[in-house]
N, C-alpha and C positions, 0 to 999 in steps of 0.2 A: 607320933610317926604315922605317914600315912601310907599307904602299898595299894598302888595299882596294876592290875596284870592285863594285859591285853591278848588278841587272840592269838593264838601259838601256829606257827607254822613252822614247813617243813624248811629245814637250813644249814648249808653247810657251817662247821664252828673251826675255826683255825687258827692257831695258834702258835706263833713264832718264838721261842723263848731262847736267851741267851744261856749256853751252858758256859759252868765256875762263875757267875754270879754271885753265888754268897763267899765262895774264898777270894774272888778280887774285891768286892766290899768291906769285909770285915777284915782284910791285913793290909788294907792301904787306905792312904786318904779321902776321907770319904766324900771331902767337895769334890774334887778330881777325878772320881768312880763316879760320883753322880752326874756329871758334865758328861764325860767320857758316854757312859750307857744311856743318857738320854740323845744323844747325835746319831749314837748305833742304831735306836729306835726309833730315831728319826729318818736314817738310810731306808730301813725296812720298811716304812709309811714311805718314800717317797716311791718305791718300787712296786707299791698298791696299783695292778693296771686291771684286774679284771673285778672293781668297783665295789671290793670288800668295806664292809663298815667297820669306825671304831668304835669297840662297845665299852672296854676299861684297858688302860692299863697297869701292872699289876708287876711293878719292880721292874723284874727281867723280862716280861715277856709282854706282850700285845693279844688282848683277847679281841678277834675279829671274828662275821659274821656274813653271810650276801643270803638271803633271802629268796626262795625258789628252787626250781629244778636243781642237782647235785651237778657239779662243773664235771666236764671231761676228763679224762685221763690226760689230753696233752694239753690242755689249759691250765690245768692246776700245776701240772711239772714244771712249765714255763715259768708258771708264778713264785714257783719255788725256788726255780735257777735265777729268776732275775735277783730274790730277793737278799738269796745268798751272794753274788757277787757283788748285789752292793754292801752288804754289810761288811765283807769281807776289803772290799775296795778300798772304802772307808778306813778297815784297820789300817791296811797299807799304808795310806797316805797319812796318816796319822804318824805314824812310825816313821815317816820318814822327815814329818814336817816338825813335830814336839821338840821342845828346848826342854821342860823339865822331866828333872830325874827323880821324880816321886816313886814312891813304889807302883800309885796308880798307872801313871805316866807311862813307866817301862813296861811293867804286866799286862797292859793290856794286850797286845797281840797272841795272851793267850786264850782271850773270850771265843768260841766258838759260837754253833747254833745248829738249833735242832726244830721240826716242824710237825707239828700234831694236827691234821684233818680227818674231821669224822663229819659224820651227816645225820641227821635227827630234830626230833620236834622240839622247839623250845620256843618261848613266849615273852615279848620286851615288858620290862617292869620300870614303875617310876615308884623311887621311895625317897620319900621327903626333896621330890623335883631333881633327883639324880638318875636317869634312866639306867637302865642295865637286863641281862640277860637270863629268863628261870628257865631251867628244864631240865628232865634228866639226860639231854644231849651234851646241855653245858658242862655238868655234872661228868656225864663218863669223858668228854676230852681232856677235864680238869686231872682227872684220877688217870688218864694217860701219859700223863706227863713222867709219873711213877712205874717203872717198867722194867724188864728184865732185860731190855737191849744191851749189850755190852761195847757203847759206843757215845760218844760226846755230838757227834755231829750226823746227825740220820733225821731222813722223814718218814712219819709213821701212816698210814692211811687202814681205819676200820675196815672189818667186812661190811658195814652198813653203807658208808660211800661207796664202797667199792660196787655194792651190790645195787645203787639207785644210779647206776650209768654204765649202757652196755660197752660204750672204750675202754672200762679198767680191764675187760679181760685179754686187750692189747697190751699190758704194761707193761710187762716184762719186755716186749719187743722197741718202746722209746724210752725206757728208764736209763740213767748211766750204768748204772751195775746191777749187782745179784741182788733179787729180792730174797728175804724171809717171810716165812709164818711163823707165827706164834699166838699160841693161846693163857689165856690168864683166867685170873677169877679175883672182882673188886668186891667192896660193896654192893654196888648196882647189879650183879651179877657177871656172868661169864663176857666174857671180851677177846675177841678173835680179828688180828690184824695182819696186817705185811708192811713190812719197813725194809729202808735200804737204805746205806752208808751215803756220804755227801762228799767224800775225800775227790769222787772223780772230778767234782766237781770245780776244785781247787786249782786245776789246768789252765779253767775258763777266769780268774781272776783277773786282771792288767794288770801290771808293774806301774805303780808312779811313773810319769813321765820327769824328768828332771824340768824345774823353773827358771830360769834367770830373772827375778825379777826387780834385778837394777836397773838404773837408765845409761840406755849403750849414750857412750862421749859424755854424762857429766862429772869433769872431772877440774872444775873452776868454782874453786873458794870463795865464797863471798863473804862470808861472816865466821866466825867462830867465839863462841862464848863457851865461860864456864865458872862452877862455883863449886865451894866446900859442902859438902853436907855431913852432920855430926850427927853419925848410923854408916854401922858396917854395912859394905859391899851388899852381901843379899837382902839386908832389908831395902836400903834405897835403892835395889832393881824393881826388888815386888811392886815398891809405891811408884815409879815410875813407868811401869810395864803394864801398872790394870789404868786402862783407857778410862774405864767407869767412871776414873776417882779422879784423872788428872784436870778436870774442870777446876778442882778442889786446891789445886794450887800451882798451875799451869793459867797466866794471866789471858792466854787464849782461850776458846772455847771450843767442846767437844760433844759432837751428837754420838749418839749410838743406834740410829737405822741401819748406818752403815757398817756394824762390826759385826763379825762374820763367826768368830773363835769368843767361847767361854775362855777358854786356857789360851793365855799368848803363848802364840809358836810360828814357824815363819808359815807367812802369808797370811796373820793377822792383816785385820783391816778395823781404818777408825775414820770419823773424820771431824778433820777441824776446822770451825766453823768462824767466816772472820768477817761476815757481817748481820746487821741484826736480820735481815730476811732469812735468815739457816743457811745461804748457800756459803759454800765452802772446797776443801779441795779433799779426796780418800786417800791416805797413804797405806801402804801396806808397808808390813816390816818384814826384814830378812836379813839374810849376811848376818849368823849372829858367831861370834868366836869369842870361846873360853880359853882366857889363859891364866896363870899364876896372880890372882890377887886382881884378874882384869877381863873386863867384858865391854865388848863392842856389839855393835847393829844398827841395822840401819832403817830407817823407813824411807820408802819412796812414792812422789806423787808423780804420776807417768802423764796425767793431763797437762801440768803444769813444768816439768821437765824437772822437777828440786828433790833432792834428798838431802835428811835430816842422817848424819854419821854419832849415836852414841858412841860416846865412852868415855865407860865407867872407871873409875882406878882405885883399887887401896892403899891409901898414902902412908897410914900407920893404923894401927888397931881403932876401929869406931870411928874411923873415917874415910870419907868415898869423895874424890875429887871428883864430877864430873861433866863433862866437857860437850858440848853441838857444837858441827862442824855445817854451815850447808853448804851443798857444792849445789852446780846447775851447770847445764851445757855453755859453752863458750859464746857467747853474744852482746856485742859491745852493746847495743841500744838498749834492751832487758837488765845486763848487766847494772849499766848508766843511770836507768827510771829505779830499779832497785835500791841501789847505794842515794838515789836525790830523794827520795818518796817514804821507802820501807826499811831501811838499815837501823836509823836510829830508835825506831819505835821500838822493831824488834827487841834488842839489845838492852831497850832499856825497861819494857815489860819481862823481860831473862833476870833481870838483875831482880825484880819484884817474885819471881818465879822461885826463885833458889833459895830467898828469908823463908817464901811459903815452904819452899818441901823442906829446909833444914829443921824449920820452928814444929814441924805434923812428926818428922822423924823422930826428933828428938823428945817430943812429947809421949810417943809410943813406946821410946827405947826406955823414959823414965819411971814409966807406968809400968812397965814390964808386958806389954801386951802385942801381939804379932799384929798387920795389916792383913783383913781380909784376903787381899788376893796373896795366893802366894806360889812360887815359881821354883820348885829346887834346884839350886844350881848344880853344877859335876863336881863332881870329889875333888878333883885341883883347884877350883876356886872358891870354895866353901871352906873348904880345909885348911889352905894356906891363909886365907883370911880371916879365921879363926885364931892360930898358932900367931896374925902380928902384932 
């Protein structure tokens, strides 16, 4: 192992950390928790504006770092409020857009977030060409995260910041609410802060906007196929629903530049690729509706004016008829090159489609083993599909 230290300067250390982290981890799925809280930590990186570095991250939180003079009092708030409403935004939309009902899935909107800045000397290290952060700055903001706050969502700011920039003793006057003091005592010794709640800040969130993201007037059938596949309802959703895999027995072909969501939910995006140079057309999915033994959705491609109509059905126990519908706007010429050019290919690459996903489903359902992705459906259609 080798360890080099370089020379230590004066720097702020801040630290974003998601609070119920380890109880939404440890009593939900843990793909789905893990997808889920890397996007959250990914909001909070994109709302990075006053040119913090990232030094690790570490589960739940983001240890970051900016080098030099201690930021202002209304610089560091600002960066504060940006970062909470996007994370929070983030949940929002999440919650509105999610198809599954995993425990991940539904819990999340209870993740909150809390923010620890302090200011102090500490020094970048490389051990075995992993860089990272020594000092005992690093050290006391680590050991603040441990505290007597009685609150899930607050930021904390030392007397050490506070005290290497003459704006904090304006803060009470641009904070949302009422600060505290409080003093402690760690290992490193005594520790004296002010921290204030984040709730006002929940005002400042948006509301999801609602999406329509069908195509207005297509509402002309061109084709419609469909086949048996032998596997219940939610397993032949999961294997049809993760984009990754559908290359795997979808005769078409599928990039992933374009996919936007770990977890399919609406306004998934994918795309598929239909000649050899990659180009291709993105469809996103949406419209999804759960009923008794049955699930529909839809992907649409808004360049090309087509949507693909799943649906799903369980015909009897360990079996899922299911069915593509395309419609497209009304146009006899489109229409016409369609049906002379690309009807029969389609249809008859579908018919190659369905041996593939029946022969992968059936394989898995024999083995006894789940597909990777996987998507919990609602209680009415898990359930009743269970019970035929």
């Amino acid at each position: 192992m080798s360890l080099n230290t370089n020379a230590s300067h004066q720097a702020l250390i801040f630290i974003p950390d998601i609070s119920g982290y380890t109880k939404f981890v440890s009593s939900t799925e843990i793909q789905h928790a893990k997808h889920i809280v890397e996007e959250l930590l990914e909001a909070i990186l994109s709302a990075n504006e006053i040119g913090l570095e990232l030094s690790e991250i570490e589960g739940d939180a983001l240890l970051l770092y900016r080098k030099g003079k201690a930021p202002n009092c209304q610089e560091l708030l600002a960066q504060i409020q940006k970062m909470y409403i996007s994370f929070h935004t983030h949940l929002k939309k999440y919650e509105t857009q999610r198809i599954c009902s995993c425990g991940a899935c539904c819990s999340a909107n209870n993740l909150e977030l809390k923010f620890i800045a302090h200011y102090g000397e500490m020094a970048e290290t490389v051990i075995n060409n992993r860089p990272g952060l020594f000092g005992k700055a690093v050290i006391a903001a680590h050991r603040l995260l441990k505290n007597k706050i009685n609150s899930n969502e607050y930021t904390l700011f030392s007397n050490e910041l506070m005290s290497a920039c003459p704006t904090w003793s304006k803060m009470t006057e641009v904070i949302w609410g009422e600060t505290f003091q409080l003093e402690e005592e760690y290992d490193f010794g005594t520790a004296r802060y002010s921290y204030a709640e984040l709730k006002n800040l929940a005002k400042l969130v948006p509301e999801p906007k609602p999406e329509d993201l069908g195509i207005p007037g297509a509402t002309q059938n061109v084709l419609e196929m469909e086949g048996v596949i032998e596997s219940p309802l939610d397993v032949t959703f999961n294997v049809i629903s993760d984009y990754y895999f559908r290359s795997e027995f979808l005769e078409w072909q599928f990039g992933e530049d374009n996919q936007n969501h770990k977890i399919f939910q609406n306004g998934s995006m994918h795309k598929c690729i239909v000649n050899e140079k990659g180009s291709g057309s993105t469809f996103v999915a949406h419209d999804y509706s759960f009923d008794q033994n049955k699930v529909t959705f839809v992907e649409s491609d808004h360049k090309d004016g087509v949507s693909l109509v799943w649906t799903l059905l369980a015909i009897e126990k360990g079996i899922t008829r299911v069915r593509i519908t395309i419609i497209v706007k009304p146009n006899f010429l489109k229409v016409f090159m369609f049906n002379l050019f690309m009807k029969k290919k389609i249809a008859k690459d579908m018919q190659k489609s369905w041996i593939n996903l029946n022969e992968y489903c059936k394989k898995i359902i024999l083995e006894k083993k789940q597909h990777p992705h996987r998507i919990i459906l609602p209680e009415k259609v898990f359930e009743a599909n269970k019970e035929k």
